[in-house]
N, C-alpha and C positions, 0 to 999 in steps of 0.2 A: 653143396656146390660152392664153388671159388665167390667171395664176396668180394665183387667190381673185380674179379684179379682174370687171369689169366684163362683161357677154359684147357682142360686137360686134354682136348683135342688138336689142340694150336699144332699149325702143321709146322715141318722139318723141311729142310734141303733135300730136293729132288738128288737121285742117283745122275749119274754122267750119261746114261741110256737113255732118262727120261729127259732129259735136257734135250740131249738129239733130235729125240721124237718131237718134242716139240719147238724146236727151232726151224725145222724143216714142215710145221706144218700149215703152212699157208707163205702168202706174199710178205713181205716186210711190212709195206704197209697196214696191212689188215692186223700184221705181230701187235705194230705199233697203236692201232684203233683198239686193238683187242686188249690193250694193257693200259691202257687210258681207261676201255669200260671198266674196266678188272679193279683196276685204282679207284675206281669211282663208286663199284659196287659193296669194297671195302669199308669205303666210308659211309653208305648208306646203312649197311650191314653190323659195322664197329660199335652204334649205340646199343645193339641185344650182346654181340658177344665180347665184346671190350678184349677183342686179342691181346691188345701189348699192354694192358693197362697195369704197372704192380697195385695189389691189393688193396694198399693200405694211402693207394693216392688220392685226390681228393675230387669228386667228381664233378669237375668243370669241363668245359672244352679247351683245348689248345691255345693257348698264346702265339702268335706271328705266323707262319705258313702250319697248314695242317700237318702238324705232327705224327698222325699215324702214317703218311705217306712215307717218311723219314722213318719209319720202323719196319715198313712192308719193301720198300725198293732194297736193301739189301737182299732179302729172299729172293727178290725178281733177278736180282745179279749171279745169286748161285743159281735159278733154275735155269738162266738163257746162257748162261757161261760167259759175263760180260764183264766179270771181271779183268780179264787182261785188255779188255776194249780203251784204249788210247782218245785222250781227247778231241786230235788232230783227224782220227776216227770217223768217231765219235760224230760231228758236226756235219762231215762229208754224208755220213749216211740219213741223217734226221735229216739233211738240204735235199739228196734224194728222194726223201720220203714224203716229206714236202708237197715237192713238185707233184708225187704224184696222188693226190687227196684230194683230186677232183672228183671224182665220183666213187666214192667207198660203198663197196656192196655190203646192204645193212647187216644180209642172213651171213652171211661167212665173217663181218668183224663178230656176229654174236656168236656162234659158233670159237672164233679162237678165246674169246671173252669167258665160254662158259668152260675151254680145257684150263684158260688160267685160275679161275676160279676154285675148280675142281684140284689143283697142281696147289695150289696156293691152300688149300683148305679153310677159305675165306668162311665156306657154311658147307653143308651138305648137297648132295648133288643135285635132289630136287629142289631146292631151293637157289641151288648155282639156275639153273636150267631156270627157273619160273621169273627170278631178279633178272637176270640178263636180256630175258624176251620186253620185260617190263621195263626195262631204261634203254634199250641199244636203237632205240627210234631217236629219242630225245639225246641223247650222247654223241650220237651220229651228226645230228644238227649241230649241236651247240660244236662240235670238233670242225665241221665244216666250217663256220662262222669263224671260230678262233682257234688257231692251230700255235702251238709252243713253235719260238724260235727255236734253230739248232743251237742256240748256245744253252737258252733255258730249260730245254728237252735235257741238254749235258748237264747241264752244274745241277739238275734233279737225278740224276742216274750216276754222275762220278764224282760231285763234290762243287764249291765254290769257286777250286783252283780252276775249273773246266767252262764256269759260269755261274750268272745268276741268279736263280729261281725266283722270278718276284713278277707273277702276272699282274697282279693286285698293284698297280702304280700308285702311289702319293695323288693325293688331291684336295681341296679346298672348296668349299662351298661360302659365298659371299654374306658377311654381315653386314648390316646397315652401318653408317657412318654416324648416327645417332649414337654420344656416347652414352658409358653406359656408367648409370646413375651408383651413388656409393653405395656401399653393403649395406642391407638394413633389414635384420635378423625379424622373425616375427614374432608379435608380442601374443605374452600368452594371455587364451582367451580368460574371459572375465569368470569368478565363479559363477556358478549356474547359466552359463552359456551354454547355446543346444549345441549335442554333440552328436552328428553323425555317426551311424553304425551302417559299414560300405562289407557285404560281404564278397568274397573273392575268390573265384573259382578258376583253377587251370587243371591241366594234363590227368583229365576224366580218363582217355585211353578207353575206350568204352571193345572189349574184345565179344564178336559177335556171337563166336566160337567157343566161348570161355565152358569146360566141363568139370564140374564138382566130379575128386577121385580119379581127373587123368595124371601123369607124369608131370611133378614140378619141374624136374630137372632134364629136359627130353634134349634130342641134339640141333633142333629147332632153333633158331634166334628168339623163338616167344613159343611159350609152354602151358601147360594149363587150358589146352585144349583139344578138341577133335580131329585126330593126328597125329595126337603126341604120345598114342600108348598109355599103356598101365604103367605104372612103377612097378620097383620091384618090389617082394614079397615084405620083406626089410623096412620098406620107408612107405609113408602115407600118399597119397595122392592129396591132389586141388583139395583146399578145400571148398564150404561151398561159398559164403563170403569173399573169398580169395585168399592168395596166398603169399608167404615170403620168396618167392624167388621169382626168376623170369617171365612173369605174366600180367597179364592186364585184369582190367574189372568187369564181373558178369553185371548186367544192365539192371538186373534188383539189387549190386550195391551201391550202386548212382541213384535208382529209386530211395533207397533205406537214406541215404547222404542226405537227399533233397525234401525228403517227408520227416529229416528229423533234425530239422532244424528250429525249431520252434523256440529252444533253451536258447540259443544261439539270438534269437531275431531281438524285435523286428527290426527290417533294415530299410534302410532310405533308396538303393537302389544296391545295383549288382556290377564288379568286374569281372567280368569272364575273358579268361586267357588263353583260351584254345589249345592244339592237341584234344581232338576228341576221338580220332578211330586209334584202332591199336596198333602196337607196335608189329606187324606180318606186313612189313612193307616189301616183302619177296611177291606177294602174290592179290594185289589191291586195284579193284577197278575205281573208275572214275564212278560209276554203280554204289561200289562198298564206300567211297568215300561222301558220297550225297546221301548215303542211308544212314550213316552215320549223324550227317550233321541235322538232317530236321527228322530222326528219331528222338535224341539227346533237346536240342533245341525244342521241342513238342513238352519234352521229361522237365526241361526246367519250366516252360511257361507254364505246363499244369502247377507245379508245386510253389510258383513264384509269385502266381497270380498276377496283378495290378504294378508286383514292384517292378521299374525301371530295369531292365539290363543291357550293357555295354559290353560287346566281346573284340576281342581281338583275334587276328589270324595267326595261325600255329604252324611249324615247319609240320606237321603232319597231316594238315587236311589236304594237301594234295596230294597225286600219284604221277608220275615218281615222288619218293616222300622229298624234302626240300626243294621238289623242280618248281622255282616261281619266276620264270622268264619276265623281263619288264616291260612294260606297253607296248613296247616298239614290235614286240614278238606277237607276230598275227595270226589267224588261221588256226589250225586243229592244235598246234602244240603252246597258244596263249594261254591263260590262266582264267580265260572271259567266263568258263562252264562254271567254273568253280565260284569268282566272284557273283557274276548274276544269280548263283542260286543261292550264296551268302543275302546277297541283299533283299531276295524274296524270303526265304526264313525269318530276316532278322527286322523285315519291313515296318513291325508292329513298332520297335521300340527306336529306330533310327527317324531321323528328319530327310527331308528329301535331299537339301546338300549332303549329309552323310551319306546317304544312299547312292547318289552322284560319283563321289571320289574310292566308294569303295567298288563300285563296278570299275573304277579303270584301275587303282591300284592296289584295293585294300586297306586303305588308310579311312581315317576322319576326322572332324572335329566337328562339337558340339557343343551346346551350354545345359545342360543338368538342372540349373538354376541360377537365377543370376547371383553374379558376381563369380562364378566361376566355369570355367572352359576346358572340357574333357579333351585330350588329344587320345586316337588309337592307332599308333603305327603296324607298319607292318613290318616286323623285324627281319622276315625272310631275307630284302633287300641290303641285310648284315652279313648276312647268314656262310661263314663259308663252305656249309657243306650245301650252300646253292650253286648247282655247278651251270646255270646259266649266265653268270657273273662271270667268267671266264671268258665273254664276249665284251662286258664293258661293265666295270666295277664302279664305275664314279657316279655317285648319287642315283643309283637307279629311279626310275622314276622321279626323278626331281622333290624325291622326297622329303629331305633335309631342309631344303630349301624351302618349301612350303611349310615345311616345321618354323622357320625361320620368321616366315610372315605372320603366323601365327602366332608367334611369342611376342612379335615387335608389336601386332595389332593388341596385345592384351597388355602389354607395356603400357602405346600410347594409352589407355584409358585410367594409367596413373594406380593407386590403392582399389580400384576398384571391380579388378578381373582377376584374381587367381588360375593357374596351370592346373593340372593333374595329367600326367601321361600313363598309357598304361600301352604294353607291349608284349610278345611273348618269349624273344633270347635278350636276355638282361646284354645291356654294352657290353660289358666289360668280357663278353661271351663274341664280339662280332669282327668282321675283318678290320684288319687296325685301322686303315684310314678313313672309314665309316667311324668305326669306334673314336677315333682322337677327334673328327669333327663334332660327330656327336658330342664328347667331356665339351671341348669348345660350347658349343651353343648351352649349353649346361652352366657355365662360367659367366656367359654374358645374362643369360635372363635369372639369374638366381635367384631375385627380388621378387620377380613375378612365376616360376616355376615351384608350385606346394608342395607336388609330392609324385613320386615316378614307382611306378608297380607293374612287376616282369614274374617270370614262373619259367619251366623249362628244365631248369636242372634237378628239378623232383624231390627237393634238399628245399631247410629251410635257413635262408641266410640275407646278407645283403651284401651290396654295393655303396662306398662312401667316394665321392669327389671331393676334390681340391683344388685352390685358387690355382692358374696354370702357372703363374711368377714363382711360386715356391714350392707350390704342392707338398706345404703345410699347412696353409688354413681348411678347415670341412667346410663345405658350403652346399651342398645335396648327396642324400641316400637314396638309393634305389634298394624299394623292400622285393625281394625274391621269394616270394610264397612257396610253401611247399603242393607236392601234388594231390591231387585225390587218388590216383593210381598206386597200385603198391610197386611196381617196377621199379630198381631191383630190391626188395629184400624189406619192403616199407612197409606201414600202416599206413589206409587208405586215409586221408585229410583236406582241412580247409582252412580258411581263415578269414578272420573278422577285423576289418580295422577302425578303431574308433577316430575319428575325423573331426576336428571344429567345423561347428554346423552349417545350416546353412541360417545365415544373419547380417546384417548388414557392419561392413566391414571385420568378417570373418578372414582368420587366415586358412582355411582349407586347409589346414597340417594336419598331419598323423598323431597325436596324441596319446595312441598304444594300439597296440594289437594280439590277440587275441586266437590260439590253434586250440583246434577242435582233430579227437581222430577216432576211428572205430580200431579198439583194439583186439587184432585177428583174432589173437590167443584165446579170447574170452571168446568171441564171438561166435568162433569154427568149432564151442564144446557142443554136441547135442543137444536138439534144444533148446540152446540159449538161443536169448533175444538179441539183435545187434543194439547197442547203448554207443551212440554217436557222444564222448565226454570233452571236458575242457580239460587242452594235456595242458597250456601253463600261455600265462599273461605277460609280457614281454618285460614293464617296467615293473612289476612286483616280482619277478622270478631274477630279472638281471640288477636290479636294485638302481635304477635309471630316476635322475629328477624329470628329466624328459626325453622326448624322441629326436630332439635334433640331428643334425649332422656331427659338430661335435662329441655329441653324449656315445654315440655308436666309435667313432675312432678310438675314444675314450675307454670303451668297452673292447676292444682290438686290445689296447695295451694291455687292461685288466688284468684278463685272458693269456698273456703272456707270460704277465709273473705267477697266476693263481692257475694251479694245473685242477683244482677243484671247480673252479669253476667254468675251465674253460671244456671239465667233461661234462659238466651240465650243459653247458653250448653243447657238444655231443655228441650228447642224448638226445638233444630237440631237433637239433641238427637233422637229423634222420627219425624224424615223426615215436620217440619211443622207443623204437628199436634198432638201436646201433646193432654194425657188423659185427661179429667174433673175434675179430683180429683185433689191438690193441691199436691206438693213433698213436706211434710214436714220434718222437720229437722230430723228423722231416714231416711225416702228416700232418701237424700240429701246427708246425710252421706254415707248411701249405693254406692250410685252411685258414687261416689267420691272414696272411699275404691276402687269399680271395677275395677277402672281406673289403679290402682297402683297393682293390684295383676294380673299379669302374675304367678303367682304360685299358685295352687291350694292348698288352707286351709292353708294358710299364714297369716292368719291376724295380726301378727304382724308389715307387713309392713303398717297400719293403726292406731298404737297406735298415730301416732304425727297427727291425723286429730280434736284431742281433746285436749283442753289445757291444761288439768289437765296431761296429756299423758294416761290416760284409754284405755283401750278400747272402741272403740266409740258402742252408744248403739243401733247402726244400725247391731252390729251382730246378734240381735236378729233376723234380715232380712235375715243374712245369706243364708239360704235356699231359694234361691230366684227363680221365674218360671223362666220354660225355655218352650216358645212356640214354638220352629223350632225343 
């Protein structure tokens, strides 16, 4: 199957017959709700099948407005015949349409939603039909709430000359007037200082469905299960640990993961990063998504025993997958089912204030031990394929802002409170102006901010900031863990990070880290045993004096001149097994650019990856997939 590229099903321009037919087949506005769900179920759908994705790009999410949108609305122009649509048009009809989106009948917008879908060959037609029933409540709302102006409706369908596309408005969230104290790097710990070992777990993907010997490659968004057929005679089926291509993990290799860590321990406590059901976000109850989480949650506490764990919320424990409406969103379409039974799950290991602010938004904060202060965000409220955020994007939940308080309150206590944030879409993954406040508050508490750890892109990499004045000094990394899940094409993984311990006047840095993986190849021989090993140690594999901020930009440049070692990057990169296709020098570049952009749609912090200083011609990659 296509590695991240294309799927050999990617549909074509309708005929001029079937355009007819369907322009004629409902009211305008229901055209217009129906292409709005259409566009949205796109985006839900686009992490299993990476429609426009080329191959060999580098798998992130999009930089500045969703990018897949800008690869699908040309299609939507050959199927509706809008291209000769005039912008002067153009406005006249979206102000009519407008007007009339007072009450949109739910079952006829999902009905047009599921012929575009079907026209568009977004997925298959059961899966058009089962996504559509499953978001056209929630889409309905959120379009009723917040509906595109005609100019924005236009410059999204005919170009910039016609208008603006830019829902997502600029915003600011307020720093204290406390200034902020000079840079003062942390000193390394003393020899034989206790050193933390913090294990770290994301995007388990736990698939309920998961069948050893069905179809890896079935026409499914997610394979490797009951549904998905035989393969053909030709090629193998699942195996039974799982598999390289589009599928998730059967729940005895989350057991095998979690009972074999013993080489691995012991550890001081636990990050958990969530994504834990699987990717079949076409057909997922609020049911499958709570069985999921205190099955999984059950699986770690037996094997984890007594150690501490810390999770964070994932664009997948809800359904619809990324719907996380913000407080303000009351009633049956609030997120309250999903947080309340977060907090009774995770009741053992949270504090009562944790447990507080995660019922209303998901977030928390806590102290581990003293002298250091756990934050766990909840990144959804980045998230742009959160299409509740289309009603008000500025600081959802007041999130930010309570981060704010948080960091100034561990400030004031001077050398004597250390940060840790942990999250699950890394910034540099979130709507820009979330994302640019966020680098902001990153810039101001540097001193007091240790260490920032995200997961999501399934990949194992990071994110480096920079002073905002010149965005050349490093001054924080965000580590991106890779997944336990093999989706797409992975060995299933983990990872360990060793930490200054906990002692009085410790710096809580990262000091190395540490991947562990089950590899398929051996595992999926007949009877073999799975052997959970250590694929490679960060500063003796990358040849690093430390883990700082600098040593990583440092390591970016490397990388640039050293094409040996930046295949070693990789290799690791993708848990052991890179794709088939070669990374050539746009991929290269890409990948490299990633590393350096904790800010979203930044690319200037990549002019110096090209010696001419250009911009490197890997932006053309820019839009790059995002499978999780």
């Amino acid at each position: 199957m296509p590695r991240y590229g294309a799927s050999p099903r990617q549909s074509c321009p309708r005929s001029g017959q079937e355009q007819g037919q369907d322009r004629t087949s409902g009211a305008p506005r229901l055209l217009r709700m129906g292409l709005v769900l259409a566009l949205a179920l796109a985006l839900a759908l686009s992490d299993s099948r990476v429609l426009w994705a080329p191959a060999e790009a580098h798998p992130l999410s999009p930089q500045g407005h969703p990018a897949r949108l800008h690869r699908i609305v040309p299609r939507l122009r050959d199927v509706f015949g809008w291209g000769n649509l005039t912008c002067p048009v153009c406005k006249g009809l979206f102000t009519a349409i407008n007007l009339g989106l007072k009450e949109p009948n739910v079952a006829r917008v999902g009905s047009v939603a599921i012929k575009l879908c079907n026209l568009l060959k977004i997925a298959p037609p059961a899966v058009c039909q089962s996504i559509v029933q499953l978001f056209e409540d929630d889409m309905v709302e959120v379009w009723r709430r917040s509906v595109l102006s005609p100019s924005e409706a236009c410059g999204l369908l005919l170009g910039s000359t016609c208008g603006h596309w830019d829902i997502f408005s600029s915003w600011n969230i307020s720093l204290p007037t406390v200034p902020k104290p000079p840079p003062k790097p942390p000193s390394p710990p003393s020899p034989g200082a206790p050193v933390s070992r913090v294990l770290f777990l994301t995007d388990l993907h736990w698939d309920h469905d998961y069948l050893e010997g069905m179809d890896p490659d079935c026409a499914d968004p997610l394979c490797c299960r009951r549904g998905s057929g035989l393969p053909p005679v030709s090629r193998p089926g699942a195996g039974y640990w799982g598999e390289y291509s589009k599928c998730d993990l059967p729940l005895r290799t989350l057991e095998s993961l979690l009972s074999g860590l013993g080489p691995a321990g012991p550890f001081d406590m636990v990050y958990w990063t969530g994504d834990i059901p699987a990717h079949d976000v076409w057909h997922q109850t609020r049911q499958d998504q709570l069985r999921a989480l205190t099955t999984v949650t059950a699986l770690v506490r037996k094997f984890l025993g007594p150690v501490p764990v810390y999770p964070a919320v994932g664009n997948h424990e809800s359904t619809p997958v990324n719907s996380f409406p913000p407080p303000f969103i009351e009633g049956n379409h609030s997120s309250r089912w999903l947080y309340e039974a977060m907090a009774k799950a995770w009741e053992p290991w949270l504090p009562a204030e944790a447990l507080r602010t995660l019922r209303i938004g998901g977030f928390y904060a806590l102290s581990p031990y003293p002298g250091l202060r756990l934050i766990s965000l909840n990144m959804n409220f980045c998230s742009r394929e959160n299409f509740w955020l289309l009603i008000n994007s500025t600081d959802p939940a007041g999130q930010l802002q309570w981060l704010v308080g948080e960091l100034q309150a561990a400030e004031d206590r001077g050398d004597k409170v250390r940060v840790h944030i942990i999250g699950h879409i890394p910034p540099g993954h979130c709507l820009k102006s979330w994302s640019w406040n966020y680098y902001r508050i990153v810039a101001r508490y540097e001193n007091t901010l240790a260490a920032q750890f995200f997961g999501h892109t399934h990949v194992d990499e990071f994110e480096v900031f920079y002073d905002e004045e010149t965005l050349s000094r490093p001054l924080a990394v965000a580590f991106l863990a890779p997944s336990a899940t093999t989706y797409i094409g992975l060995n299933p993984g983990y990872r360990v990070y060793q930490i200054d311990g906990n002692y009085s006047g410790s710096s809580h840095v990262v000091l190395d880290h540490e991947t562990y993986i089950l590899n398929l190849t051996q595992a999926n021989i007949p009877g073999a045993i799975p052997h959970w090993q250590l694929l490679y140690r960060a500063r003796e594999t990358y040849g690093l004096p430390n883990t700082l901020p600098t040593t990583w930009h440092n390591l970016v440049y490397r990388m640039r001149g050293d094409m040996q070692l930046f295949q070693t990057f990789w290799f690791l990169y993708h848990k052991g097994h890179p794709p088939s296709e070669p990374c050539g020098t746009p991929c290269r570049l890409a990948t490299l650019c990633a590393q350096l952009s904790a800010r979203a749609d930044s690319p200037a912090l990549c002019r110096h990856l090209m010696p001419d200083g250009s911009l490197p011609e890997a932006q053309s990659l820019w839009p790059r997939p995002l499978f999780c």
